[in-house]
N, C-alpha and C positions, 0 to 999 in steps of 0.2 A: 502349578505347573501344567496342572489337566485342560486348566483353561483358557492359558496363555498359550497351548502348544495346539490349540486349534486354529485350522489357518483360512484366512477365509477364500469364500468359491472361486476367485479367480486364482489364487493358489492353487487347487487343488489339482488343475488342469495338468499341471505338470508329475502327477502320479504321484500316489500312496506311497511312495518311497522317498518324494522330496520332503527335507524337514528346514525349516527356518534355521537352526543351529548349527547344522553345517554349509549354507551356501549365504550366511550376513558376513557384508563389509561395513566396518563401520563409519559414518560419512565422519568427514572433518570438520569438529569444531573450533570456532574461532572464540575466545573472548571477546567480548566487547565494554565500553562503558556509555554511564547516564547519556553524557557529550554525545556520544557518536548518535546515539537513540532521538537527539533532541535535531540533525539535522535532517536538514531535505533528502528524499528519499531518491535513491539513483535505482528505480525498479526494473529496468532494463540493461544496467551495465553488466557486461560479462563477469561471473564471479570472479576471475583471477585477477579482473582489476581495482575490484576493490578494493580499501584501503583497510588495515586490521589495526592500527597505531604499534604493528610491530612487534603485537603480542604472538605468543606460539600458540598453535594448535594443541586442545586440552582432550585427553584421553577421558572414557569415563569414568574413573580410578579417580581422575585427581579434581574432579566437578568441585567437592566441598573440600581441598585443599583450603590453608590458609591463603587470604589474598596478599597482593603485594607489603600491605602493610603488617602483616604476620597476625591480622585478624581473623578470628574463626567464619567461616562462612555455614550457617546454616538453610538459607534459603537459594535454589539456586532456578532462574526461569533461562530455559530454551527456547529460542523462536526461530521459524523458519516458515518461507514461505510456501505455498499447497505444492507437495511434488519433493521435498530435502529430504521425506524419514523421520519425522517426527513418531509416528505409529509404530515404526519398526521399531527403531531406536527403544522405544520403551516396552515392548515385548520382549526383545533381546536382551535386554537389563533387567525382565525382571527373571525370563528363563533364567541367565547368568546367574542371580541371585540363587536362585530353586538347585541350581546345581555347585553352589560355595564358592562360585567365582566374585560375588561382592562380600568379604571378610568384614567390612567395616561396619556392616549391619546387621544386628542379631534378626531384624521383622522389619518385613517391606510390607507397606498396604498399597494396592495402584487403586484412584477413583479413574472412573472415565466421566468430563464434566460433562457429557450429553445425557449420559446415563442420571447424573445428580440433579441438570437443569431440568429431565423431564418429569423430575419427581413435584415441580413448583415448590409451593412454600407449606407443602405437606411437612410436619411437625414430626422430627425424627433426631435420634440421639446419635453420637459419632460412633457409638459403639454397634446401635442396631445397623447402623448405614454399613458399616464393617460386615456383618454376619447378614444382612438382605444381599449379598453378592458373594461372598465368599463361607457358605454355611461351615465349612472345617476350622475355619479362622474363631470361631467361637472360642472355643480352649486354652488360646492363647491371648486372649483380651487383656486379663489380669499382667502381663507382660509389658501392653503398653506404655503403662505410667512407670514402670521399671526401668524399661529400656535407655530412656535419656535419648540422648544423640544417636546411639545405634538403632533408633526406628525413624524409619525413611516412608515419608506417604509422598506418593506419583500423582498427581492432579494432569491428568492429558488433557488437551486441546482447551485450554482455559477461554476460546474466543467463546464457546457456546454457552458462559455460564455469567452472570451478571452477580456483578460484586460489588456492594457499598461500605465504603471503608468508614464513612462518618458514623459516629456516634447517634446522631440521632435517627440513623437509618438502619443502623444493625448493631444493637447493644453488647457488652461484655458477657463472656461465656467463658467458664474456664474449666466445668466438669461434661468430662467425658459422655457421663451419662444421662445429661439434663436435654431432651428432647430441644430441634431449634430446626427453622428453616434447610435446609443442607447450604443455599449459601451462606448464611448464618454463622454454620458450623466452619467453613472452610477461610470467612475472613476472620476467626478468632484465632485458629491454624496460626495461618499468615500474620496474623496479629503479635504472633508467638505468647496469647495473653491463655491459650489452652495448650496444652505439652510443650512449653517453652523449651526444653532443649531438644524436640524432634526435627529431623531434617527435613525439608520437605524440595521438592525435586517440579517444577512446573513444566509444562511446555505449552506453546499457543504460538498463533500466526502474529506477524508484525504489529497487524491493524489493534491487537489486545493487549498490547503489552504493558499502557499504562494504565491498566487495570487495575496494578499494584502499585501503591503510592513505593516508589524505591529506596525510601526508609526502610520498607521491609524487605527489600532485595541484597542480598551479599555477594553474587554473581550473575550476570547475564553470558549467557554465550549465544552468539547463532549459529546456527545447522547450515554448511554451507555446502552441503551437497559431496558430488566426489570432485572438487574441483581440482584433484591431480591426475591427470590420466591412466595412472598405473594405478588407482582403487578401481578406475573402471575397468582395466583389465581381468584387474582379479575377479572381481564383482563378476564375469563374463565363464572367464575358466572356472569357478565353482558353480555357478549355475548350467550352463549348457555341460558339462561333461557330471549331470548328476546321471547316474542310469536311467534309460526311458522305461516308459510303462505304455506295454500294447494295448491298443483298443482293437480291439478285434484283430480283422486280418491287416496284416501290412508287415511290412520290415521293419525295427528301430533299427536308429542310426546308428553305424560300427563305429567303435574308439578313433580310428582313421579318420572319418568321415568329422565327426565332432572334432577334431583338432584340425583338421582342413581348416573351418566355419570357425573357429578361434582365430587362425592365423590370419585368415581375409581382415577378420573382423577387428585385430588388434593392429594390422596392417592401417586401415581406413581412419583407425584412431589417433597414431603416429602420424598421419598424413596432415592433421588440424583441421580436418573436414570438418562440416557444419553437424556431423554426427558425435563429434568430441563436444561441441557445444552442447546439445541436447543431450548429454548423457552426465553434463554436471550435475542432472535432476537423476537421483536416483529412482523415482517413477520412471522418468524414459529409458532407463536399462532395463530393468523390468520389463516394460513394452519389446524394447528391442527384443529380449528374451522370447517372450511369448510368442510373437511373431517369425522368430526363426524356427519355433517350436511349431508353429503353423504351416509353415511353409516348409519342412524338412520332417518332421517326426508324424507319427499315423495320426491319423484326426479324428477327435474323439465326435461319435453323430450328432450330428447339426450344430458344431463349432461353424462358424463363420470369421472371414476376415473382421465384418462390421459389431459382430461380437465382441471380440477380442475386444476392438477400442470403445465399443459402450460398456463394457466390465472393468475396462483400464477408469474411466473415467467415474465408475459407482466406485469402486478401490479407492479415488482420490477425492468424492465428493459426495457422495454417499450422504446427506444428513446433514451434509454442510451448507447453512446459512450464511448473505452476506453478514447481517450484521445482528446478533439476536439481541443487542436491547433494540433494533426498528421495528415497531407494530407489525411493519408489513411479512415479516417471517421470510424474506425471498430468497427463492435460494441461489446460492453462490453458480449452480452450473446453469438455470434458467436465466440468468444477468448475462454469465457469459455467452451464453449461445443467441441471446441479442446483441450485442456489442461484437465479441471477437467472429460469431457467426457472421455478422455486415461485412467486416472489412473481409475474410474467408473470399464469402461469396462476390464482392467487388472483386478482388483480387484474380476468381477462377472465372467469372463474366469478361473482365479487362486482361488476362491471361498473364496475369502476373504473381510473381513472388516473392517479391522483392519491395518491402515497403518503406515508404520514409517517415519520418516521425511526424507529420504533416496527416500523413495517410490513419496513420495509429490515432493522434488526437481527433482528427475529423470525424472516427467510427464510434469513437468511447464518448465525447462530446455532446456527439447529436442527438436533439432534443432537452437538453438538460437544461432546465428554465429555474429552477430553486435548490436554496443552497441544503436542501437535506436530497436532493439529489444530486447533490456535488460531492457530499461528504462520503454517500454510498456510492461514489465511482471513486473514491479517491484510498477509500477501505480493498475496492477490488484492483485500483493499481498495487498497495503494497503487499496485497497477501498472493493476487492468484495471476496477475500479468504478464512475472515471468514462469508460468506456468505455459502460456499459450506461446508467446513470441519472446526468441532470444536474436541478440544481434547477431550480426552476418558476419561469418570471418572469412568470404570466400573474394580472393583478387578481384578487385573491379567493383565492388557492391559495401566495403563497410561504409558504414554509417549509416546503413537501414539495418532492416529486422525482416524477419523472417520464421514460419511459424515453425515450430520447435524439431518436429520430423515435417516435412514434405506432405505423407497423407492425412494429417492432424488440420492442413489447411480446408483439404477436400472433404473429409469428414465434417467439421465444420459448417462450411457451405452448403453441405448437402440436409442439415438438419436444422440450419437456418431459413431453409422453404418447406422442410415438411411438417415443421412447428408453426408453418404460414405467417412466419415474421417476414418476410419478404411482400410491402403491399405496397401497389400503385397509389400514385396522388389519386387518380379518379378512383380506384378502392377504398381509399381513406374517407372521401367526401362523400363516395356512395355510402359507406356504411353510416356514417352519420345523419345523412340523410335519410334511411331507413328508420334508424333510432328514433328519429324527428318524427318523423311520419307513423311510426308504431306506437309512440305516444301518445299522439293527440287525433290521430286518423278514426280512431273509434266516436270519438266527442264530433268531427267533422263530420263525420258520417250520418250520425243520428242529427245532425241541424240540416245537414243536405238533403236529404230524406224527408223531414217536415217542410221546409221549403218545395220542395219540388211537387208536394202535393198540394200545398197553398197558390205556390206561383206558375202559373204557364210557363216558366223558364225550362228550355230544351236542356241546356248547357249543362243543369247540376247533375244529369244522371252521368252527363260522360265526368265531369272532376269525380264525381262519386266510384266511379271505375277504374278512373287513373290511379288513385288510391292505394286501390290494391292491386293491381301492375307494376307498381314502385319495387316492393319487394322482391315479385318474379325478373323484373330487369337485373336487378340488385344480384341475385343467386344466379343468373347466366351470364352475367360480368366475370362473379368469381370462375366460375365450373371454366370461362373463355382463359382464364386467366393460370386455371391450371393445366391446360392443355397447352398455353404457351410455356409455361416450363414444365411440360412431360416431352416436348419437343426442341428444347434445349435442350436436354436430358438426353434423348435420342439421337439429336446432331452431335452432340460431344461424344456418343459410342463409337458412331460410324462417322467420324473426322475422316474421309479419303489422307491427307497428310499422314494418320498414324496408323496407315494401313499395312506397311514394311516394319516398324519397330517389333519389340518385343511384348510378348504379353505381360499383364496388367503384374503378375504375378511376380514373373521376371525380374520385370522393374522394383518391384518392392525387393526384394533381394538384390538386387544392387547397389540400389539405393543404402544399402544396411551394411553390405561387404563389400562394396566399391568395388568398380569395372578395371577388370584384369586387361592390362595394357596401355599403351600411351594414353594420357588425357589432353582433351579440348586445350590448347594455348589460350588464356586468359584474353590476346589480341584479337583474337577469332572472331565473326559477327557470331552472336549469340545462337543458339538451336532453339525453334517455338515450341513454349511450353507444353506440356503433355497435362491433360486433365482427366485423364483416363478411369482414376478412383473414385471420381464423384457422382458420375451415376451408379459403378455398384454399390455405393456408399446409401446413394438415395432408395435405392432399391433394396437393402441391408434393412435401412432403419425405419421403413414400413411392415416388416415379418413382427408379427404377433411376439415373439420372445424381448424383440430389442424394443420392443413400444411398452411392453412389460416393465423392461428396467428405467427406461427413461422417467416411467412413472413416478421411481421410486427416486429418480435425480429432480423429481421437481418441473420435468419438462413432458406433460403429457400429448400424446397425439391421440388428438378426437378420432374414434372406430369410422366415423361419417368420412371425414379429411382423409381417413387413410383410404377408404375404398373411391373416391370420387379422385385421388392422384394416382392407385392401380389404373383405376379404368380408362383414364387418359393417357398412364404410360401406355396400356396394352394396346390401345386405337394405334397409340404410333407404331410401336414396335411391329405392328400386324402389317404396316405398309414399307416401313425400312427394312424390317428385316426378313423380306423375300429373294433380299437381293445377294448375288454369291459374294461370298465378304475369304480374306486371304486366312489362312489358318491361322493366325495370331490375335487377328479379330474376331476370328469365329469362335475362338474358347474365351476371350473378352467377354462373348455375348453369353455364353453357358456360363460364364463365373457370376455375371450378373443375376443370373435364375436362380443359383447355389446362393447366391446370399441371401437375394428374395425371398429362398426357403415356401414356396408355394407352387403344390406340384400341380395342383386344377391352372392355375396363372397359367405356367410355362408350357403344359401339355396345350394351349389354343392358341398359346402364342408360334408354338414350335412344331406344329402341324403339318405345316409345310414344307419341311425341310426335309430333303430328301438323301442330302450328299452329307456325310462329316468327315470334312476332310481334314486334318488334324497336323498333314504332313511337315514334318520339320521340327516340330514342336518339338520342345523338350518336355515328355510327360513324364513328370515327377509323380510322388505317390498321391501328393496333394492332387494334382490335375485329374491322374486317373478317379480319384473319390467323387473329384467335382463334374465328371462326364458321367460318371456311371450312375451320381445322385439324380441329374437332374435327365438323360436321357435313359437312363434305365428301365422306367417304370411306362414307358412310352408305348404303345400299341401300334401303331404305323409302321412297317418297311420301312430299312433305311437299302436304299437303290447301290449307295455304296459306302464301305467305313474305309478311308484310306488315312493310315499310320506311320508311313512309312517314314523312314530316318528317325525316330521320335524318341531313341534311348531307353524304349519300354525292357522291362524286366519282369520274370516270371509275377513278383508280384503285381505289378501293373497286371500283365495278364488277366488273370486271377479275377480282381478288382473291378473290370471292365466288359468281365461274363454277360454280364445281363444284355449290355449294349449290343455283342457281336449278336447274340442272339437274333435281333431285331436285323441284320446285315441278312443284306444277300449276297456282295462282293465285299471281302475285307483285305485290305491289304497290309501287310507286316513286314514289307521286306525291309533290310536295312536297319535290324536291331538289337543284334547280336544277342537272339536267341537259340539258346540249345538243346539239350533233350530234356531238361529240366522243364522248359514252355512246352515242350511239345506233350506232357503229360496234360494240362489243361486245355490245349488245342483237341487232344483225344477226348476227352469228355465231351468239349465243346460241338464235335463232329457226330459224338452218341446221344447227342440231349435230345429231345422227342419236337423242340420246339425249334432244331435249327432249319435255316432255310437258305444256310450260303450255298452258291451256286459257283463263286469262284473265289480260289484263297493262295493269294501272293506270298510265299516265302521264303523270298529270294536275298540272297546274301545278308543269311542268318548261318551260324556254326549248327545247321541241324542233327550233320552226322548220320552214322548209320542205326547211331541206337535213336536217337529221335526219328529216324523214319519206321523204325519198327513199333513204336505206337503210332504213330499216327496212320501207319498200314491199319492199327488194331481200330483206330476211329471211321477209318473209311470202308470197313467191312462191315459194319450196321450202322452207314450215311448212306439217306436217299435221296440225298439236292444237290450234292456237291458234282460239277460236273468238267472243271477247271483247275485245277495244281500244277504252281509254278513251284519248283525245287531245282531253279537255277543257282550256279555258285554256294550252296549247302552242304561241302566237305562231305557226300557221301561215298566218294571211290567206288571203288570196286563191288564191298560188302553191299552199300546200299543200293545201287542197282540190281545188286544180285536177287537182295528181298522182295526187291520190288517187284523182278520178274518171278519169282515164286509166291506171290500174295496180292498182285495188284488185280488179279482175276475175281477177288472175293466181291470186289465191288462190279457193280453191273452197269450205272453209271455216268462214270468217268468217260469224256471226250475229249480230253486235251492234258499230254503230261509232259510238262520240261521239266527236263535232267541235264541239260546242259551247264559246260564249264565245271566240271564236278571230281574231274581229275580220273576219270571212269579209263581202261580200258576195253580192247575190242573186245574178249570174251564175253564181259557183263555186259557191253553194251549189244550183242549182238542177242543173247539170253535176253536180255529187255525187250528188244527188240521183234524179236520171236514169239513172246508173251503177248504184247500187241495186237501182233496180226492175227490171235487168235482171241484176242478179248471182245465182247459183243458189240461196245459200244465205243470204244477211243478208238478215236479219228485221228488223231493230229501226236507225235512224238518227237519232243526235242531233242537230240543231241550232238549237238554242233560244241564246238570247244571244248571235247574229253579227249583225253589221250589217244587218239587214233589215228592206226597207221595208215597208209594209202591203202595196201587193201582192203584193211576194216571199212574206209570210208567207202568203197565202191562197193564191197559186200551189204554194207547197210544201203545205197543208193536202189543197188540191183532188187535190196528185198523190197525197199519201198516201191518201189517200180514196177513188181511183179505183175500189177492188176489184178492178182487173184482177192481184193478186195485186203478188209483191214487196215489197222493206222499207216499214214502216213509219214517215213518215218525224214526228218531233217537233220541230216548230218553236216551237210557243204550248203557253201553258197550257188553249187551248181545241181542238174541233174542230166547226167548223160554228154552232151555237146551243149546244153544248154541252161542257163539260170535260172535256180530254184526260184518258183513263184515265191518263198518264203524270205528271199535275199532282204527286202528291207526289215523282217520282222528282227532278223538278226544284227543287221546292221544298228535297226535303232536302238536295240540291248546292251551293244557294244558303245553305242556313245551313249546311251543312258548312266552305264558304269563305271567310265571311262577313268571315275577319279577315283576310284572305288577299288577295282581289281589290282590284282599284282600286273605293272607295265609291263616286264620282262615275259609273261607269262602270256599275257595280253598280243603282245609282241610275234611271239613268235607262232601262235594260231592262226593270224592275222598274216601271217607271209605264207601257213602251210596255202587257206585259201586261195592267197594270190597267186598258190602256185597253182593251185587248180585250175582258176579262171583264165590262169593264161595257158593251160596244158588245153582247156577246154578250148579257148578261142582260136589256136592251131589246128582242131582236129576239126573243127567245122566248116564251112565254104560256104553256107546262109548270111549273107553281108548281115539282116535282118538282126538274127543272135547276133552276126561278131559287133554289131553295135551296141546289143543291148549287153554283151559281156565288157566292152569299155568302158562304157557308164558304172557297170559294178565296181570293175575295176578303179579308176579313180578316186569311189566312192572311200575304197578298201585302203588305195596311196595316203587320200587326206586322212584319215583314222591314224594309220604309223606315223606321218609327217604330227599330229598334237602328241602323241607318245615320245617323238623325238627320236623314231627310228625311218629307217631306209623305205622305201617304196620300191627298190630297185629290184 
């Protein structure tokens, strides 16, 4: 149980509190027989249309039931192809066991056949093979030969272990104890000619399954995944609502919030999207998992999207060989990432996703000149093909395929060039000609060389020179060659087209919970593809961690390859990305550094950049990790950080410290924060390192208790010179602090408190504070609750001349319009969709009334021209409110 209940590292990500035992569904199996095994393989059909001859689905209780003909079954093989549960399935069965949910077995032994193939044909007895894995299992040996039929030995993934059933290849054994190859030991098992009545229990991919001559089979069944929709559901609701585990700072997800992310998600599954297809594989639920685990729950340091799916894919091929009796040892995800990586990369070159079987056979085909490399593509159609591409069930496209999630194509693609399987004919011919030439070019050389001292011939010193110029050609072909895709790379960032969509992130969430609202009519001309994942993707799988694991899949990237495709990304990047790009694109291009995970990279790339405008974005906790990772650590002023509408939350706040820091304008307005922010906003304002100079926070719920710290932050700030606290439900109270404490700072030149619901008393107290403060010049308060006197008593103070702020009440001063009138105006229709209309509404008539009480007292035609243009200005404002001008 100790060592079945260890789960491996891409588990763990999900926190010390997830356990295998309570979130397994377990998939559905089919029986099957010899007949079915013996036809043509349909590796691409949707599993529900496959055909099952009408048998039920077998629980694991009733595996060694007797079969139809009321015969004992002892031997039973499961197969399925990479991605069904084969792995789980038998940890699950054997915890079950450990905890006396399998009754029928007194002693379960699991082998793992990688574990037994890696022993070779080292000489070992079935007893020590037992106690070199399970040291406790010693004590209970003498049990075995007891036991009969109630001991059950597990042989997993039988594809990695070679088995000779004939006699003259692997002789009779029938004691336990008599040392013997370990396959050896496992086809006399099978043989039933040692513990004839033990049951033994198989599983292995398609491609192995007649490994076992079916004499000694009594059941087959296959793993068919969750090919019901409601296992996928479930499978969804016990995982995502397991409790989360914080990594540091951040929020986990509220019960709420997780059953939202269920319903989307069980929503999108009902619907028959192409996400109900990819989740008949219980590996892509999983995925799905993790990924919403990515994108919603706190991020454990240096988790990456491109992570995530290079750990998805060690999880499912980890050690897995196409074929291990072929010499060549190759592994099953370095095949695939030549093959499904081509057609990937065609597909994101040619902008498409949608493939027809035409397209599938042309990528898996080519090159294939002999028939042992027909036979190892025809091993990776039935075990691993529908692992990469499942048919299309979306209107207008069946009868192609499609790769199983969306970013699995981009993924792909992107590690189909930095494994530099992507070569030109004149690469191909150049390298060989190199080859040619490094052969024999030493023997040419040294005849060249005696010649040319024998013969007056000019010529052989220059062929003697060309020689070795071959190669330098040769290596500035390639180095040309990667700079042409570090600049494909670069154009698919910055596509101007997918300059309006959503970010990168977005999309991956949609794509998983489906888009809230009407969808696309199937009639419709289509929308162009987005390829937006494949440069973070390429940019992912050069970071030293992810080149790490690929190692370990078989698929290495040479340290030389990885810095000669940086340094041709970073040329581009350094000339595109000067350019102002829309804020959806601009965290596009910060996500792509986060995955890079290289902060010398990013810091020379992003040098430049002076603006982060951010505005609109929806920043998640994710997004904030991914700004604050990669622009955090930054030493440059940033000129301005503007945030605004962006749904930040104290923790965002928080999370984004380092960056404000680097700010000398930040903007916040529009994020419904309240005095909860404004405690990190005080810090923010006390830190020793800040240097904002102006800070927007304008229709946020700041109140009057959030302005009382942040009074407490701006009484030891010495940059800040700028405070917007327009529309910030301060009233009454918080003007009032303000005029008793906003003297502490010395400072301050500019303070809007407008629309804040203030009366004349406080505002006139503010106001009075002002004129006596050393350094603010300019104070807002136009659309607070003020009577006509208050507004002329505030006009008269500003107006006094005896020096001190200025104070902006009306769009007039005196007979004449506030210089200030557009700064007001433009506020008003900046907010227009924002504030309360009614409220809005009626400010906006007191004005009007002003400006026409003013343009009657004046006789300057000059003013009364310039007070109709205000006026006007003030009609069209109520006329988009839908109220009166009159």
């Amino acid at each position: 149980m100790e060592w079945f209940s260890r789960l491996p590292r891409e588990e763990r990500q999900f926190g010390p509190t997830f356990a295998l035992d309570t979130v397994h569904v377990d998939p559905v199996i089919r029986e099957s027989t010899p007949d079915e095994l013996l036809r043509p393989s349909t590796e691409l059909a949707p599993g529900h249309q496959r055909t099952h001859a009408g048998l039920p689905p077998l629980a694991l209780s009733q595996l060694f039931d007797p079969d139809a003909c009321g015969r004992r079954v002892q031997t039973v093989v499961l197969y399925g192809t990479v991605g069904t549960g084969k792995s789980t399935l038998v940890r699950k069965m054997v915890l079950d066991w450990c905890y006396g949910r399998l009754p029928a077995f007194e002693l379960l032994i699991p082998f793992s056949c990688e574990d037994l193939s890696s022993l070779g044909s080292t000489p070992a007895s079935l007893c020590q093979l037992v106690t070199q894995r399970y040291t406790p299992l010693k004590e209970v040996l003498p049990l075995m030969a007891a036991a009969g039929s109630r001991l059950l030995f597990v042989l997993h993934g039988l594809e990695r272990l070679n088995l000779d059933f004939r006699l003259a290849g692997t002789g009779l054994c029938n004691d336990p104890e008599e040392p013997g190859a370990p396959a050896a030991i496992m086809v006399n098992l099978l043989r039933k000619y040692m513990l004839p009545e033990a049951s033994i229990l198989v599983t292995t991919r398609p491609s192995a399954i007649g490994r076992i001559p079916s004499k000694y089979v009594g059941r087959y069944g296959e793993i068919c995944g969750f090919s019901d929709t409601n296992l996928q559901k479930l499978y969804f609701q016990l995982r995502l609502n397991q409790p989360d585990c914080g990594y540091g700072a951040g929020v986990s997800a509220t019960p709420a919030q997780r059953d939202n992310l269920i319903q989307m998600l069980s929503r999108n599954l009902e619907g028959h999207h192409q996400i109900a297809a990819a989740c008949f594989l219980p590996s892509y639920c999983w995925l799905v998992c993790a990924t919403l685990h990515f994108l919603h729950a706190p991020t454990p340091a240096g988790q990456t999207l491109t992570s995530i799916y290079t750990s998805f894919l060690r999880l499912n091929f980890s050690g897995e060989t196409l074929d291990s009796t072929h010499p060549s040892n190759l592994s099953l995800m370095a095949y695939a990432a030549r093959t499904m990586g081509k057609l990937a990369y065609e597909g994101v070159s040619s902008r498409k996703t949608y493939f027809s079987e035409e397209d599938v056979r042309g990528c898996l085909e080519a090159g294939i000149k002999t028939e042992e490399e027909f036979q190892l593509l025809q091993i990776f159609r039935r075990d691993a093909l529908r692992f990469f591409l499942a048919p299309c069930v979306e209107p207008g496209h069946l009868g192609t395929f499609v790769f199983t999630v969306p970013a699995m194509q981009e993924y792909l693609a992107a590690l189909y060039i930095v494994l530099g399987l992507r070569k030109t004919a004149l690469q191909r011919v150049g390298k060989e000609v190199v080859e040619f030439v490094g052969r024999v070019g030493e023997d040419v050389s040294l005849v060249l060389g005696i010649a040319a001292k024998l013969l007056p011939l000019r010529i052989l010193p220059l062929l003697f020179n060309l020689l070795k110029v071959v190669p330098r050609v040769f290596g500035r072909m390639v180095s040309k060659s990667k700079e042409a895709v570090a600049q494909a790379m670069v154009l698919e960032m910055f596509r101007e087209e997918d300059y309006y969509n959503d970010d990168v992130l977005d999309q991956m969430g949609a794509s998983i919970l489906g888009v809230e609202g009407p969808r696309r009519h199937p009639d419709e001309p289509p929308e162009d593809e987005v390829f937006e994942l494949f440069p973070m993707f390429m940019g992912g799988l050069l970071s030293a961690h992810n080149r790490a694991v690929l190692v370990q899949l078989g698929c290495p990237i040479k340290n030389l390859d990885a810095l000669e495709n940086a340094q041709a990304i970073k040329k581009k990047l350094g000339k595109m990305g000067r350019q102002v790009l829309p804020p959806s694109e601009l965290l596009d291009h910060l996500f792509f550094h986060y995955e890079f995970q290289n902060q010398r990279f990013s810091a020379e790339v992003l040098r430049s950049l002076r603006q982060l405008n951010l505005a609109g974005v929806r920043m998640t906790p994710l997004k904030c990790t991914v700004v604050a990772a990669v622009l955090g650590s930054g030493k440059h002023p940033l000129d301005e950080v503007n945030l605004a509408s962006c749904q930040l939350d104290p923790a965002g706040l928080h999370t984004l410290m380092p960056v404000f820091l680097r700010a000398r304008k930040l903007g916040l307005q529009l994020n419904n924060l309240g005095p909860e922010a404004c405690r990190d906003l005080r810090d923010l304002l006390l830190h020793d390192q800040c240097q904002i100079t102006t800070l927007w926070l304008s229709n946020n719920p700041v109140t009057a208790a959030g302005v009382a710290l942040l009074l407490e932050g701006l009484a030891g700030n010495t940059s800040l010179t700028h405070l917007s606290l327009l529309h910030t439900d301060l009233g009454d109270k918080g003007l009032e602090l303000l005029a008793a404490q906003v003297n502490r700072n010395k400072q301050l030149q500019e303070l809007n408190v407008a629309y804040n619901g203030a009366g004349d008393a406080a505002a006139l107290a503010l106001a009075k504070a002002a004129q006596e403060h050393p350094s603010l010049e300019l104070l807002h308060l136009y659309f607070n609750e003020l009577s006509s006197e208050g507004r002329q008593v505030l006009r008269d103070l500003g107006g006094s001349g005896e020096g001190g702020a200025r104070v902006v009440a009306s769009l007039t001063e005196g007979a004449a319009v506030s210089e200030y009138w557009s700064v007001i105006l433009s506020e008003v229709q900046r907010n227009l969709n924002s504030w309360d209309p009614a409220r809005v509404q009626s400010h906006l008539k007191l004005l009007l009334r002003d400006l026409e009480d003013s343009r009657g007292a004046t006789l300057n035609p000059w003013r009364k021209a310039q007070l109709l243009r205000v006026e006007s200005e003030v009609k069209t404002l109520l006329e988009q409110l839908g109220g009166s001008g009159c």
